[in-house]
N, C-alpha and C positions, 0 to 999 in steps of 0.2 A: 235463577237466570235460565231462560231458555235456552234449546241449543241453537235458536239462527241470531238470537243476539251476542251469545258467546263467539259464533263465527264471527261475528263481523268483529268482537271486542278484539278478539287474540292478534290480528294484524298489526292492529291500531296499537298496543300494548307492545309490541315486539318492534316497532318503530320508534316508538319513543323511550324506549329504555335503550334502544341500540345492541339487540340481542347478541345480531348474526356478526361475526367475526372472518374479515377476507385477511388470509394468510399472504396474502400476495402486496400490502401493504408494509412498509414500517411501520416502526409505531408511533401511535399520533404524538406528536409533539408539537410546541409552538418553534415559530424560525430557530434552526440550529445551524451553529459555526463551531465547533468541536473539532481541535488539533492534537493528536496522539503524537505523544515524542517517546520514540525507545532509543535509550542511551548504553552508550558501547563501553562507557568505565565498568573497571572490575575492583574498583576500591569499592568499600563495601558503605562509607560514608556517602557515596553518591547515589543520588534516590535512581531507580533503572526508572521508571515513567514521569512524564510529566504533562499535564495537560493543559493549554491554551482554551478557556472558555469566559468568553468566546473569541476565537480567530480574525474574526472580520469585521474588530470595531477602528475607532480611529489608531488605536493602537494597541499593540499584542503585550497585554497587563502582565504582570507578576505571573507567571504560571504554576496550578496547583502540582503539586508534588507525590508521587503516591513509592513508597517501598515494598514493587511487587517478589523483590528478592529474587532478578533472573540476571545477574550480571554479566558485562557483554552482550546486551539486549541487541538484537538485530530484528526482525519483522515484525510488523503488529500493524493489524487489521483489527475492523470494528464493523459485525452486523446490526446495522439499525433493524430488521426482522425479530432478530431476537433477544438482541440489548446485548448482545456478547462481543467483550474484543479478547483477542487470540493474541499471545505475547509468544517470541523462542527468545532463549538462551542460547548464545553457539557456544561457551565458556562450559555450563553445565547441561548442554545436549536437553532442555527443559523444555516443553511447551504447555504451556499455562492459559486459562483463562477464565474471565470476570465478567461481572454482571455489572453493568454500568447504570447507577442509581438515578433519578431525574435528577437529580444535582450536580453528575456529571462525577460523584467520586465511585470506587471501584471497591468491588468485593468479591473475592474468592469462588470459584464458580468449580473447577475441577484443573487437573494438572497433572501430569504421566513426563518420565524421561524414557528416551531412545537411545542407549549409550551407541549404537548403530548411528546414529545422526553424525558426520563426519564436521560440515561446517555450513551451519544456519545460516543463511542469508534472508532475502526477503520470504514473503510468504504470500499468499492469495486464497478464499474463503467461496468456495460454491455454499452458495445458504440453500439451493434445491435438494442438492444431493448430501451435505452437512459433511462437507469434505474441503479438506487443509489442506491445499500443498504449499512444500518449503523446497525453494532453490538450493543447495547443497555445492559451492563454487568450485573448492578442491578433488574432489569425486564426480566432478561432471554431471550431479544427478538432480532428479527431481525427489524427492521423499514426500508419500500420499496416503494421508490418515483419513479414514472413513468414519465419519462419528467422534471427530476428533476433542467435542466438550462433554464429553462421557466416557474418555479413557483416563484412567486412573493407574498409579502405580508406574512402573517397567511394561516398556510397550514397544513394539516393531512397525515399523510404516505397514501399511495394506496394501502398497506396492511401491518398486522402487523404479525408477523410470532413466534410464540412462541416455545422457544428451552427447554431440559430437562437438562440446564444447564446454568452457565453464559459465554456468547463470550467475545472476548475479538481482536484477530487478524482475518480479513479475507482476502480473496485473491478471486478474479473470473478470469477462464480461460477456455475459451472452452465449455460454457454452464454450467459448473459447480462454484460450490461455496463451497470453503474450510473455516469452522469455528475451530476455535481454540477455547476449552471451557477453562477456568480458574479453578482457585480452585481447588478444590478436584480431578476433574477428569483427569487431564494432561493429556485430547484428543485432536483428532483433528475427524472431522464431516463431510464427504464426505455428500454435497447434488446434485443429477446428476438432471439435466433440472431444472433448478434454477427456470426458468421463470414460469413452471408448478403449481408452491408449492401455496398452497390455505392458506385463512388467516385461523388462527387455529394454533393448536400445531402441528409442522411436526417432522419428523423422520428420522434420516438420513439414505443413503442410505447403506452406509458403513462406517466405524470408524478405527484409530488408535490409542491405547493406550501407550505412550512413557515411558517408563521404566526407573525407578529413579528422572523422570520430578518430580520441584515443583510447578510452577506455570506458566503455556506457558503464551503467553501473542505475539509475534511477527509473524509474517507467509510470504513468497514468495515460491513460486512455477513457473518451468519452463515445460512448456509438453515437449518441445524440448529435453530438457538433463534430463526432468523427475525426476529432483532432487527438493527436499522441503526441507526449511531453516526456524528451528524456532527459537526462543527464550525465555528462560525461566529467569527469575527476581531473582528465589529464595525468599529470604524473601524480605519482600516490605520497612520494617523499623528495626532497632535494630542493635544488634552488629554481623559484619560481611556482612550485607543488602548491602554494598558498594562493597564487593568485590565476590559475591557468586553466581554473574549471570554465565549462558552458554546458548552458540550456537549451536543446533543440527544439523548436515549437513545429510540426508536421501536420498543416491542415492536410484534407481532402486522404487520409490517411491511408484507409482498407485496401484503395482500387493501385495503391502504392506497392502492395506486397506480393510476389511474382512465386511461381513454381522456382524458377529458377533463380531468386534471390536479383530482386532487380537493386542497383545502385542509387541512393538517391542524396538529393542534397535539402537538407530541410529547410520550412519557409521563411524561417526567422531561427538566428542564433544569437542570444544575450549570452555576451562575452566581453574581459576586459577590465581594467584596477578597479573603475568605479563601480562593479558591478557585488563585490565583494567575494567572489565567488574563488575557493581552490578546490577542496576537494568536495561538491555538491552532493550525496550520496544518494540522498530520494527524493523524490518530487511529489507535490499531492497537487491537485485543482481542486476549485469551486468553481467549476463550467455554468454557474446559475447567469445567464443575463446582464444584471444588473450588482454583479461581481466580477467575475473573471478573473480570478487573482490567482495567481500559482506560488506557489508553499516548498520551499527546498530547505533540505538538512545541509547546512552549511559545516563538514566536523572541521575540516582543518582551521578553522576561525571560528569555531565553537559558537554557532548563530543558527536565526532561523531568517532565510530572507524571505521576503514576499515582492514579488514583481508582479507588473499586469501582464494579462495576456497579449495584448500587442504590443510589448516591447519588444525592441529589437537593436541588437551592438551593445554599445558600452553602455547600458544602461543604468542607473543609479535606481537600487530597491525602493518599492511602496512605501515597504515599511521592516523594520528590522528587531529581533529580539537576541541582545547578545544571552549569551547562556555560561554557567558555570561549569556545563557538562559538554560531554562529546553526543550529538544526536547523530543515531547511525538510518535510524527509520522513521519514516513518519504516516499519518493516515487521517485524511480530512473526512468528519463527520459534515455535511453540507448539506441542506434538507430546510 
C-alpha cells in the first residue's frame, strides 16, 4: 500500500472502529433509570444495598439486593464516568466502592476505614478531580478523600473542613458544593470552587435560609433546570415524627442564594397524611423532560416514594415501593 493511500485509509479506519475515546462522556449505555438504596440497619441479615432497575417503569419491581457489608449505610453515590458507586459506613467508619457491571449488579472495586470519620452522613463525588467528600453531622465537618477508589486499608481524609454548623445532605455540581446544615439552622451553604477550600474552618460563599424548614436533612440540584429539591424530616421521633415530613421544590434556584444568607420560601411544598411522608431523608430526581419524577428515602415508613415534579400540598405519590429495610440514602442513575 502506498503511503497517500494509507493516509487516506487510517482516518477512515479510525471512524469506523470508534478509536478516539472522550473522557468527558459517561459511558455509553442504552436509556438508564438506576436507583441506589443505602440502608441504615445494622442487623447483619439486612442486605446494606439495594437496587431499583429500572426506576422509572410503571412500577418500582422487586429490587435487586446486594450484601455490600457496610452496616448503617449512609451515602452512596454513583459515577456514570467510570462505572464506580462510592458506599460509607457511619457504624464501621468504612468507605467502599464497586464497579457496576452492565447488568446493574456490583463488584468489589477497593475499600479503606477512617476510624477518624466521626459520623457519615451523605457524601458527593467530583469525577474531575476523583475526590469524595462526606458530610460528618456530629463534628460539624466536611471529611475530603483525594483518590478516594484507590485507598486501601486505614486511611485519614486529605483534608478536614470544619463547618459553623451540622451537614447533613450534600450535593456537588459544577465545581460547587451545596451543604445542607441540620438543626437549628434550616440552610443550605453555597461553597463555590469546592476544590480551593483549605483544611480549617471555611465559610461559605452564599446561604439560603428556608422559611418554616425544621430540619433539612436531603438535597438534589439540577444547573440545567436550576431547580433544588430538599427535604425536611420534621421531627426525628414522637407523636406525629411518622407523618410531618416535606418536600421543598425551589425553582429559579442559584440567583436565590445571597452573601448574606437571604430568606426564602420555596415554590412548591408536598406535605401532608396522603402524602406518606415522616421522616424523608434523601431526595434524588430524574430532571429528564419527559420524567420529572423525584425519588425520596421515606425511613420512618420504611418506602421509597416517587412524586412528580409539579406537585404540590397534600399530595398522593406516583408511585411507592414499601421496603423491609430502613433507606437512609439514595442516588438516581438517570441518562
Amino acid at each position: 500500500m502506498n503511503r497517500q493511500i494509507f493516509a487516506i485509509f487510517l482516518p477512515i479506519v479510525a471512524l469506523l472502529c470508534g478509536c478516539t475515546k472522550d473522557d468527558n462522556k459517561p459511558l455509553l449505555q442504552s436509556t438508564v433509570s438506576r436507583l441506589y438504596v443505602s440502608n441504615a440497619d445494622t442487623d447483619a441479615s439486612v442486605m446494606s444495598t439495594i437496587i431499583f432497575d429500572p426506576a422509572d417503569g410503571a412500577k418500582l419491581d422487586i429490587p435487586d439486593k446486594f450484601d455490600t457489608k457496610l452496616p448503617d449505610g449512609n451515602g452512596i453515590v454513583f459515577d456514570p464516568f467510570s462505572g464506580t458507586v462510592f458506599q460509607v459506613s457511619r457504624q464501621a467508619k468504612n468507605i467502599k466502592s464497586f464497579t457496576v457491571k452492565p447488568n446493574g449488579s456490583l463488584t468489589n472495586k477497593a475499600s479503606f476505614i477512617d476510624d477518624g470519620l466521626i459520623s457519615a452522613r451523605e457524601i458527593a463525588f467530583d469525577r474531575v478531580r476523583k475526590t469524595l467528600y462526606v458530610a460528618s453531622n456530629t463534628d460539624s465537618s466536611l471529611y475530603v478523600y483525594i483518590g478516594a477508589d484507590t485507598i486501601a486499608g486505614t486511611a485519614r481524609a486529605s483534608k478536614k473542613l470544619k463547618l459553623n454548623g451540622q451537614p447533613w445532605g450534600i450535593h456537588f455540581e459544577n465545581g460547587s458544593l451545596f451543604v445542607v446544615i441540620d438543626q437549628d439552622k434550616a440552610q443550605v451553604q453555597l461553597f463555590e470552587n469546592a476544590s480551593s477550600l483549605v483544611v480549617g474552618t471555611i465559610v461559605p460563599n452564599k446561604t439560603i435560609n428556608v422559611i418554616g424548614a425544621r430540619r433539612l436533612h436531603g438535597i438534589t440540584y439540577s444547573s440545567s433546570r436550576d431547580a433544588l429539591i430538599l427535604t425536611d424530616i420534621g421531627e426525628a421521633t414522637g407523636s406525629g415524627s411518622a407523618s410531618d415530613g416535606k418536600v421543598y421544590i425551589i425553582e429559579a434556584a442559584l440567583a436565590k442564594f445571597t452573601a448574606m444568607g437571604a430568606a426564602i420560601t420555596p415554590t412548591r411544598t408536598i406535605s401532608g397524611l396522603a402524602t406518606g411522608l415522616g421522616n424523608p431523608v434523601d431526595v434524588a430526581w430524574d430532571s429528564r423532560a419527559d420524567k420529572d419524577l423525584i425519588y425520596v428515602a421515606e425511613k420512618a415508613n420504611k418506602a421509597i416514594q416517587v412524586f412528580k415534579f409539579g406537585d404540590n400540598g397534600n399530595a398522593t405519590p406516583f408511585r411507592t415501593a414499601a421496603l423491609s429495610s430502613s433507606p437512609e440514602a439514595i442516588y438516581l442513575d438517570a441518562r
